[in-house]
C-alpha positions as CSV (number, residue, x, y, z in Angstrom):
1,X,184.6,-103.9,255.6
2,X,185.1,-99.9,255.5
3,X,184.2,-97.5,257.4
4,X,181.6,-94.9,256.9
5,X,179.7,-92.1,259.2
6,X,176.5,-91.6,259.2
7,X,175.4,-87.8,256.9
8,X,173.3,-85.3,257.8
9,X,170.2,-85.2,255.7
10,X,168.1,-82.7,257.8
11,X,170.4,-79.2,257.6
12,X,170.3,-79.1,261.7
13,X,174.0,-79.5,261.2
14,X,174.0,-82.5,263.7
15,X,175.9,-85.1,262.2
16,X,174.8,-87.8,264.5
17,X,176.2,-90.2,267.3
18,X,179.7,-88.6,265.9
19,X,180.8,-92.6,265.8
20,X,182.1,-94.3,262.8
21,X,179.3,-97.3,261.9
22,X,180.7,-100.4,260.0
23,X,179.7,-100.4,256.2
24,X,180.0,-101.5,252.8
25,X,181.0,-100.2,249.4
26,X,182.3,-96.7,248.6
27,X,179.5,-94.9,250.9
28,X,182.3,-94.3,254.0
29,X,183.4,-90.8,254.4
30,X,186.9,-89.9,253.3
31,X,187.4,-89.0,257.1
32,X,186.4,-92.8,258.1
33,X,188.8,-94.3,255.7
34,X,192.1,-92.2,256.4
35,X,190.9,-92.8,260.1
36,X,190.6,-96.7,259.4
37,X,193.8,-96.8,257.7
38,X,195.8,-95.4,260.5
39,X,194.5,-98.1,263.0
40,X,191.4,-96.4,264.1
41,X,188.5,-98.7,266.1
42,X,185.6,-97.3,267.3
43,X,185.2,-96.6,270.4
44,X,189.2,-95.8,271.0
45,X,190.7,-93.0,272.0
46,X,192.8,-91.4,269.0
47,X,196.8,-91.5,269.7
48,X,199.7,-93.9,269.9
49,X,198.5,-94.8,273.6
50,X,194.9,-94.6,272.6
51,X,194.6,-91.4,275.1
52,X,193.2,-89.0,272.6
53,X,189.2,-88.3,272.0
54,X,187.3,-91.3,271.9
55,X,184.0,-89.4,270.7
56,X,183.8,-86.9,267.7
57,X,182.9,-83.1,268.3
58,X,179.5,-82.4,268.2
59,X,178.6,-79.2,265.4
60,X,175.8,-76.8,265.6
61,X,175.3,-75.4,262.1
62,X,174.9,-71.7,262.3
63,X,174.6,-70.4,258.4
64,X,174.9,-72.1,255.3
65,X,179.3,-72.5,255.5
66,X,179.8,-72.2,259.2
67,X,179.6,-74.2,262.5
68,X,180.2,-73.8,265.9
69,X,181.4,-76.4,268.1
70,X,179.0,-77.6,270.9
71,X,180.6,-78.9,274.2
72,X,178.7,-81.2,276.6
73,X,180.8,-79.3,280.0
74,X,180.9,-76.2,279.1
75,X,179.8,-74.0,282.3
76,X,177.3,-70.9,282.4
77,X,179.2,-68.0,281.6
78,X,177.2,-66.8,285.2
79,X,178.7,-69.3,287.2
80,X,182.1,-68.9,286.3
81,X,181.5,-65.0,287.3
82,X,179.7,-66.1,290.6
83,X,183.1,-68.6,291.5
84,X,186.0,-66.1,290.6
85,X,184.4,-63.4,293.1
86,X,183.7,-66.4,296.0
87,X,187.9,-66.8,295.1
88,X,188.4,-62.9,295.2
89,X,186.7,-62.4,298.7
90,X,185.3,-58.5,299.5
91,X,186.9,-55.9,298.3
92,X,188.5,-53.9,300.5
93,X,187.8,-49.4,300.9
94,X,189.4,-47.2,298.3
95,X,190.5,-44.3,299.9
């Protein structure tokens, strides 16, 4: 059996689970195929000691020939702000 992921019919750009799904015939993506003949099984981590990404990214299509990649931990840009001045500590008098 091959390899194939599932396509994105709806132009959201979301290309599903991002996991390869087990079919038949010549419908698998040429990603799933390369990826199956190097020893890839879902739900493995890529790399010799399987420690690599086990999930694929998840894309956000933004116009009609570019993406942007979507991460699931990114912080608020506000909180990051709010933690490096908690590090910083008050500032001291300029004379």
């Amino acid at each position: 059996s091959e390899l194939s992921e599932p396509m994105d019919t709806s132009g959201t750009g979301n290309m599903g689970s991002g996991n390869f799904a087990v079919g038949v015939g010549s419908g698998a993506s040429a990603a799933a195929r390369i990826m199956a003949k190097y020893g890839y099984k879902e739900g493995q981590g890529l790399g010799k000691m399987q420690q690599g990404m086990a999930t694929a990214l998840q894309v956000e299509k933004t116009s009609h020939r570019t993406g942007r990649i979507i991460h699931e931990k990114d912080e608020p840009k506000d909180d990051i702000l709010e933690n490096d001045l908690d590090d910083i500590g008050t500032p001291s008098k300029v004379i």
